[in-house]
C-alpha positions as CSV (number, residue, x, y, z in Angstrom):
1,X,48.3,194.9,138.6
2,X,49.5,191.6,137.1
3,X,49.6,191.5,133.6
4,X,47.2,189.2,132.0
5,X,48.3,185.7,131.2
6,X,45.2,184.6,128.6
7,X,46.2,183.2,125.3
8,X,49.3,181.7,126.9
9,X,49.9,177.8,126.4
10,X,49.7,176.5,129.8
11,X,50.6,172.9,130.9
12,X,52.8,170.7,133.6
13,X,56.5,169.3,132.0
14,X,57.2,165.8,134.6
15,X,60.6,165.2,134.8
16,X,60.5,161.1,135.0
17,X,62.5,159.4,138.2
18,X,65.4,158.1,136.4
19,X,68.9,158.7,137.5
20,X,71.2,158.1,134.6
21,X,71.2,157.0,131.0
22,X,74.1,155.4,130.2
23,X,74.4,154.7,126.2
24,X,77.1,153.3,124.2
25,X,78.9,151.1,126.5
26,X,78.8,147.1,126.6
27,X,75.2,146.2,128.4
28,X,76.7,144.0,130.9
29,X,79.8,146.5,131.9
30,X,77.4,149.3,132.4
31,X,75.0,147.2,133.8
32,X,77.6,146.0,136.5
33,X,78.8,149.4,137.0
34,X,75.4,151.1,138.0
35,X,74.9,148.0,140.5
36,X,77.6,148.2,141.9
37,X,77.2,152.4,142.5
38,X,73.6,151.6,144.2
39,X,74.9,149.2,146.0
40,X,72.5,146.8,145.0
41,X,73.7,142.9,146.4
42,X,71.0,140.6,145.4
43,X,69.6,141.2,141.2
44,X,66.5,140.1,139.7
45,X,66.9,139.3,136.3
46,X,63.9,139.9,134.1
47,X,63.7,138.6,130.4
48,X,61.8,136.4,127.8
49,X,62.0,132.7,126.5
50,X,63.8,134.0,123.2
51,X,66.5,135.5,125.0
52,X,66.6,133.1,127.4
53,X,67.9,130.7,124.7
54,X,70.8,132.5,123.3
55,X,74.0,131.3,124.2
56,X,75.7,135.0,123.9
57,X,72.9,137.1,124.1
58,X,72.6,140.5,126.0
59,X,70.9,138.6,128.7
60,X,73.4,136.3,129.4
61,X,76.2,138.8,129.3
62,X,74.8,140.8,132.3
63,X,74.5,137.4,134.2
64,X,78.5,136.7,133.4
65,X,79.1,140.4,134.3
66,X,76.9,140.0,137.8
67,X,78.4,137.5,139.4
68,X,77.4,136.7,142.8
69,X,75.6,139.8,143.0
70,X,73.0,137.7,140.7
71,X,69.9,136.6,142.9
72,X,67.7,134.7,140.0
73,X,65.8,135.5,137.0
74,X,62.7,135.2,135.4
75,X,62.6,134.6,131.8
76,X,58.7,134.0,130.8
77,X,57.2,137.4,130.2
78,X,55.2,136.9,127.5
79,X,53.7,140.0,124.4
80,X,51.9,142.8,125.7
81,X,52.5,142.0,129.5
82,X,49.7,139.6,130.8
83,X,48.8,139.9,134.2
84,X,49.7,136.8,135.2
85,X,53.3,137.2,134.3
86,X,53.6,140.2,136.6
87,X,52.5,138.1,139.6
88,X,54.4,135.3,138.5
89,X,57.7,137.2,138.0
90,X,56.9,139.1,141.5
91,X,56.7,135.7,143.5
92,X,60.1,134.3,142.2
93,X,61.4,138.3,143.1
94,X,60.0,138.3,146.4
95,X,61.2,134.6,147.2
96,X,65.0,135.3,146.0
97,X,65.2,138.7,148.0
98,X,65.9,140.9,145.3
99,X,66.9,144.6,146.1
100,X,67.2,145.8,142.1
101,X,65.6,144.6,139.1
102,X,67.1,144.4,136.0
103,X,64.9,144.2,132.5
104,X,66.2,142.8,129.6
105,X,64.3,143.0,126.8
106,X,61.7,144.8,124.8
107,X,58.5,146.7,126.0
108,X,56.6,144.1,126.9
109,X,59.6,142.8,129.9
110,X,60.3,146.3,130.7
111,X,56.4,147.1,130.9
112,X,56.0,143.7,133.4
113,X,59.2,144.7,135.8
114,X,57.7,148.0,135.9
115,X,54.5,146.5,137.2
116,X,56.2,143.9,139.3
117,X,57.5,147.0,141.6
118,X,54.2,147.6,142.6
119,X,53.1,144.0,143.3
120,X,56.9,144.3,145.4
121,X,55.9,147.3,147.0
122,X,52.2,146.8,147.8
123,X,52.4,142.9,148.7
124,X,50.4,141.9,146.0
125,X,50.3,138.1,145.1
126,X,47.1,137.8,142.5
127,X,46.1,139.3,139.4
128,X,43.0,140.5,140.4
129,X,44.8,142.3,143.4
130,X,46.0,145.2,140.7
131,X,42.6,146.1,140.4
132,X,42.9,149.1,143.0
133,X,45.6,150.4,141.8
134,X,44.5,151.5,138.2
135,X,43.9,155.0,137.5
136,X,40.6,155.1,138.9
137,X,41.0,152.6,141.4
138,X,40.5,153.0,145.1
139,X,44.2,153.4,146.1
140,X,46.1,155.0,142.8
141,X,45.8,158.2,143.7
142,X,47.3,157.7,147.3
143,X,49.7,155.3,146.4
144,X,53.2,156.6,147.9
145,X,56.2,153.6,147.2
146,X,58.4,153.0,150.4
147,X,61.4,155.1,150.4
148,X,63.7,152.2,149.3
149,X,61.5,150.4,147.9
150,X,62.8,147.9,144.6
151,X,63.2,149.9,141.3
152,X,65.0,148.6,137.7
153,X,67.7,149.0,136.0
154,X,66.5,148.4,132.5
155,X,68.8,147.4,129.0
156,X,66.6,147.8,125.8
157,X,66.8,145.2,122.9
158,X,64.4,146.7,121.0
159,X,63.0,150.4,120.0
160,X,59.8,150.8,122.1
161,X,60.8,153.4,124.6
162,X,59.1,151.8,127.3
163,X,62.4,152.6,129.1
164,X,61.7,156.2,129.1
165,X,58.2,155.9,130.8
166,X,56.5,156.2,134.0
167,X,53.6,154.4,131.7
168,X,53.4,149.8,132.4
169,X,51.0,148.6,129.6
170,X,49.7,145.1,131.5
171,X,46.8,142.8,129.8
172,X,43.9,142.1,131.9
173,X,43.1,138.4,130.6
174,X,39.6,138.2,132.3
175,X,38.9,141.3,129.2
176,X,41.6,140.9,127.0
177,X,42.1,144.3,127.4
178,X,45.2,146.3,127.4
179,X,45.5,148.5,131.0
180,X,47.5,151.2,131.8
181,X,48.9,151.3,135.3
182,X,51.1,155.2,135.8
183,X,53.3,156.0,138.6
184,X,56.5,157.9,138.5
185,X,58.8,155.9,140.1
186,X,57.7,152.9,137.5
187,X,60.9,154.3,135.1
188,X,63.9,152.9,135.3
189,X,66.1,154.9,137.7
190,X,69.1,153.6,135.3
191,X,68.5,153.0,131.4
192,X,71.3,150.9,129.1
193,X,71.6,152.0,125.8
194,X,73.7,149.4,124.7
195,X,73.3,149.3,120.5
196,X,75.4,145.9,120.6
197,X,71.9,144.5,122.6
198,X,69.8,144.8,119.9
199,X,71.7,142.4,117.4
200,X,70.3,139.7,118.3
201,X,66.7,141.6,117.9
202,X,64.6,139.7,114.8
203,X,64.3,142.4,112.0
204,X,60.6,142.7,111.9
205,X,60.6,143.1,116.0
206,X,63.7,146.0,115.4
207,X,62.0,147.7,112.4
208,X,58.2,147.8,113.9
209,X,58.9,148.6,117.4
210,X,61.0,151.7,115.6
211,X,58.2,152.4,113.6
212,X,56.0,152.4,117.7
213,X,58.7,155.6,118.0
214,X,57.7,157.3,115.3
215,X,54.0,156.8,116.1
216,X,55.3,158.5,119.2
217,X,57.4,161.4,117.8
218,X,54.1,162.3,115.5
219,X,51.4,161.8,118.0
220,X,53.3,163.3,120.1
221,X,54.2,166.7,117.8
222,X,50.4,166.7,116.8
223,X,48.8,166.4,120.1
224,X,47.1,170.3,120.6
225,X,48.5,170.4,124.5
226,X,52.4,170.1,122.2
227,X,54.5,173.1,123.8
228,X,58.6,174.3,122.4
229,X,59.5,172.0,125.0
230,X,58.4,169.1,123.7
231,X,57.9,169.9,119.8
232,X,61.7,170.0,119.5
233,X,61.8,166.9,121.3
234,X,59.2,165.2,118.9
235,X,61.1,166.2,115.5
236,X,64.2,165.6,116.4
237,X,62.9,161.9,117.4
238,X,60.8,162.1,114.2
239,X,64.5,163.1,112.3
240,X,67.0,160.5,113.7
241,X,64.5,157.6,113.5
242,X,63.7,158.7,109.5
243,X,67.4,158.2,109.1
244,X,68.5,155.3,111.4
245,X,65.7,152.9,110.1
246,X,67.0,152.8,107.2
247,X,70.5,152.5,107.7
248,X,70.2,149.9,109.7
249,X,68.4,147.8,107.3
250,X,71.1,148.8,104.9
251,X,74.1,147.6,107.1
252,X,72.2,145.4,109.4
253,X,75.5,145.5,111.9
254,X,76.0,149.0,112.3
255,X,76.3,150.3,116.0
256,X,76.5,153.6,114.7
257,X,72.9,153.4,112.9
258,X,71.1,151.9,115.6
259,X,72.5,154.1,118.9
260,X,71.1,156.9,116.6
261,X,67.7,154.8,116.5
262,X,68.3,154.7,120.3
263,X,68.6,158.7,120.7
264,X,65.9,158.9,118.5
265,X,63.1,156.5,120.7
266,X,64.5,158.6,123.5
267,X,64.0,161.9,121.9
268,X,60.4,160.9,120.3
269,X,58.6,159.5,123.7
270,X,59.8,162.9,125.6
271,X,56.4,164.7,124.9
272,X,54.6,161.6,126.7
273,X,57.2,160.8,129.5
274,X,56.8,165.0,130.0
275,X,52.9,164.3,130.4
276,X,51.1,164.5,127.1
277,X,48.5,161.8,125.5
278,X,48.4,159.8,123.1
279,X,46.4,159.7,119.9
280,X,44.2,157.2,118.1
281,X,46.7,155.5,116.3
282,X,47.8,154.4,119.9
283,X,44.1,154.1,121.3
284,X,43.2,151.9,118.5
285,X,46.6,149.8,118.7
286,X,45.7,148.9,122.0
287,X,42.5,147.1,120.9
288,X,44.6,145.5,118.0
289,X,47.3,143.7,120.5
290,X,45.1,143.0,123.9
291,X,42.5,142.0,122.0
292,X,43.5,140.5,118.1
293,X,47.1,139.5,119.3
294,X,48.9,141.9,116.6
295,X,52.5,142.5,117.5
296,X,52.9,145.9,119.9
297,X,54.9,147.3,116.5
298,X,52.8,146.4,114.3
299,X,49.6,148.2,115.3
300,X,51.6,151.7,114.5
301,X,53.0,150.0,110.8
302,X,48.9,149.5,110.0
303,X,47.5,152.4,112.1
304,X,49.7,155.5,112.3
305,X,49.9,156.3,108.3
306,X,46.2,156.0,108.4
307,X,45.3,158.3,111.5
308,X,47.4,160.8,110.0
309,X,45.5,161.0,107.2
310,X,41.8,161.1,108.7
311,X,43.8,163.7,111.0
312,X,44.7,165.7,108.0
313,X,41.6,167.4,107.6
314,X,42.2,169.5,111.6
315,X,46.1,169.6,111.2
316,X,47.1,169.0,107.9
317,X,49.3,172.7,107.7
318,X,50.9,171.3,111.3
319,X,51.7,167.8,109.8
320,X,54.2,170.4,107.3
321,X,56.3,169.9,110.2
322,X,56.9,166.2,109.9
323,X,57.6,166.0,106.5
324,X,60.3,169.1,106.7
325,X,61.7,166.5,109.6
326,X,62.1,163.6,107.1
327,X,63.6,165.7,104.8
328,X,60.8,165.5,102.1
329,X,58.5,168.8,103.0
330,X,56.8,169.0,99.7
331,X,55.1,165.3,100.1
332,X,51.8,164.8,102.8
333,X,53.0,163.6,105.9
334,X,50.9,160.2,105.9
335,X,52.5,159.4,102.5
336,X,56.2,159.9,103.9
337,X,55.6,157.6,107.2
338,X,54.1,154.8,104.8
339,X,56.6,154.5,102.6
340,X,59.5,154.3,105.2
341,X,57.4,151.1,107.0
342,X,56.8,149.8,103.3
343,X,60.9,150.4,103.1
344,X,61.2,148.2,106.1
345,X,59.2,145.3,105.0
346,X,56.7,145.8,107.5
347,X,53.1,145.7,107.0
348,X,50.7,149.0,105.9
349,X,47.3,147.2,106.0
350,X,45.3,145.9,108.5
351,X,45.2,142.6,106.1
352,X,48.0,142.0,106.2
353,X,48.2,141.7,110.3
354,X,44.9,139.4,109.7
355,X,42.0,142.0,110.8
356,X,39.0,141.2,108.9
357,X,36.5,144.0,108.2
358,X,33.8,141.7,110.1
359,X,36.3,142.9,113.1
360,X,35.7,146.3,112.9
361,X,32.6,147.0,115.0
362,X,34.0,145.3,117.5
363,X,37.5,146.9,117.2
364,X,35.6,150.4,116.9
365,X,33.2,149.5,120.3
366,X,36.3,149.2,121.8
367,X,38.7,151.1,121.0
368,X,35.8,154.1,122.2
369,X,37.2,152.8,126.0
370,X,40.7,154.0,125.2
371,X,41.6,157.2,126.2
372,X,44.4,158.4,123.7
373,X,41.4,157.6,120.8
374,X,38.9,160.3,122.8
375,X,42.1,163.0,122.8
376,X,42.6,162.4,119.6
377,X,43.4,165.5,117.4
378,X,40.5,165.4,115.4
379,X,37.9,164.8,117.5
380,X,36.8,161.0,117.1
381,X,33.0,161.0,118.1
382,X,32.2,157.6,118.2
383,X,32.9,153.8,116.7
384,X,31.8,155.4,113.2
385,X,34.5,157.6,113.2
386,X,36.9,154.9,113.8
387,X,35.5,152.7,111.4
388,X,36.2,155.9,109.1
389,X,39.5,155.1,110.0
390,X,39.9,151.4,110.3
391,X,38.6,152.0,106.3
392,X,41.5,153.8,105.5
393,X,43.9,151.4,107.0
394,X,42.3,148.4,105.4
């Protein structure tokens, strides 16, 4: 007879489709190298305006380091991944012949290359043409990429972990409504770590998106489906990021400080590139960037610290954890996370990101669509209990 396996944590672990992670070298020498290993001859550049405009940026540096090998680029990806930028960047990809894709940027251009594989893939040429391939749409669940079909190499300038995620976060415009589109092969088969790529970051971009990792290293240690595997994972992003943050605002040009920041994003979005949820503080973000235009970052600054604490009431003993993490296990969790976004000049309140309370049945109507706010630890019911929260946070 087999011996009984009830009580025991069960679950799935994804490893994600990446190849290689290559940290600590120059952006455009690593970037060069991992070309030239796939044998890639005709590169897609993806990127924004802003970094489009330096005239030494990281963006320009894997141009120089390209050469010939350098088929175009697209440089108008625009926050929180509309759409229409996908399609956009997809034509100019499709037109120029690209075999590899190279993102530059933050979450938002890494999110849109992501997407743009599957617009390469699947032939699509309108916005309205992602439609089937949703989660729920007609052809995700059969959706099999060619065998060579286009991937990206991607090089991070900021801290959202977007890198590390089979996960593209596109806005639908028609709903101003943040989607989530999920297949593995959408991460990166090569991620840059480059520390040196993030100088040219703003602060208050830098600081929030961080502060999006340690939304994930806590959601992510909280979530009940959290297993050894991916606990570990969670505090020792949780850890690293408590530490880095700050030292980087102390000496703004250390690479030491922020490739420790870069390990730490890696470590803290494991649990979710592994296959877990989010929570509401996610769920609720989403509402606040498709929908109210706050910065990706910046929904975690006003949201996470509050979440925790309307969370405390199921998993307040587990929350222990976190504090022991930042080094301060004798203080409440929620209190610990506020103070090191308060330390970074970034905003607590949802006031100060320009949400008026006359926004909140709206925000609460919607945020009940989202599912990281139904798999929330504490069970959120219904648009009360997020007003409950969006209280807290005000």
């Amino acid at each position: 007879m087999r011996d009984s396996h009830a009580g025991l944590k069960a679950g799935t672990f994804t490893i994600q489709a990446q190849e290689r992670i290559v940290f600590g070298k120059p952006a455009g020498q690593a970037v060069a190298d991992e070309v030239a290993r796939l044998g890639a001859g005709r590169v897609f550049m993806t990127s924004t305006r802003s970094l489009s405009q330096l005239p030494d940026g990281p963006l320009q540096e894997v141009v120089a380091a390209l050469g010939a090998r350098h088929a175009g680029t697209f440089t108008q990806i625009r926050a929180h991944s509309p759409r229409e930028d996908v399609i956009a960047g997809a034509r100019l990809a499709r037109a120029a012949r690209a075999d590899l894709l190279v993102a530059v940027g933050g979450g938002s251009v890494i999110d849109a290359t992501k997407a743009m594989q599957l617009c390469l893939w699947e032939g699509l040429d309108s916005p309205e043409a992602l439609d089937p391939y949703l989660p729920t749409g007609a052809k995700a669940a059969g959706l099999k990429p060619p065998h060579d079909g286009i991937r990206q190499i991607s090089v991070s300038t900021t801290l959202s972990a977007s890198e590390f995620t089979p996960v593209a976060g596109i806005t639908d415009s028609r709903s101003n409504s943040k989607q989530l589109f999920i297949y593995r092969p959408f991460a990166p088969q090569v991620v840059v770590l480059d520390p040196a790529a993030t100088l040219h970051t703003p602060d208050w971009l830098l600081y929030c998106t961080g502060v999006r990792a340690v939304d994930h290293a806590v959601e992510g240690y909280c979530n009940p489906a959290a297993h050894p595997a991916t606990e570990a994972q969670s505090l020792q992003g949780l850890a690293l990021l408590a530490k880095a943050l700050p030292a980087i605002k102390a000496e703004p040009r250390s690479l030491r400080a922020r490739l420790d920041a870069q390990f730490g994003i890696w470590q803290a979005v494991g649990a979710f590139a592994a296959g877990l949820s989010f929570g509401a503080s996610h769920g609720i973000g989403y509402v606040l960037g498709a929908t109210y235009g706050v910065a990706h970052g910046h929904t975690s600054c006003v949201m996470l610290p509050a979440v925790m604490r309307w969370n405390a009431a199921e998993n307040g003993e587990r929350q222990k954890a976190l504090s022991a993490a930042m080094g301060r296990p004798e203080r409440p969790a929620a209190d610990l996370v506020r103070e090191l976004i308060q330390g970074l000049d970034q905003p607590v309140t949802l006031r100060a990101v320009n949400i008026r309370r006359e926004n909140f049945d709206d925000i609460a109507t919607r945020a009940m669509n989202y599912d990281p706010v139904k798999q929330n630890p504490r069970k959120v019911r219904g648009p009360a209990d997020v007003k409950e929260i969006l209280e807290i946070a005000w």
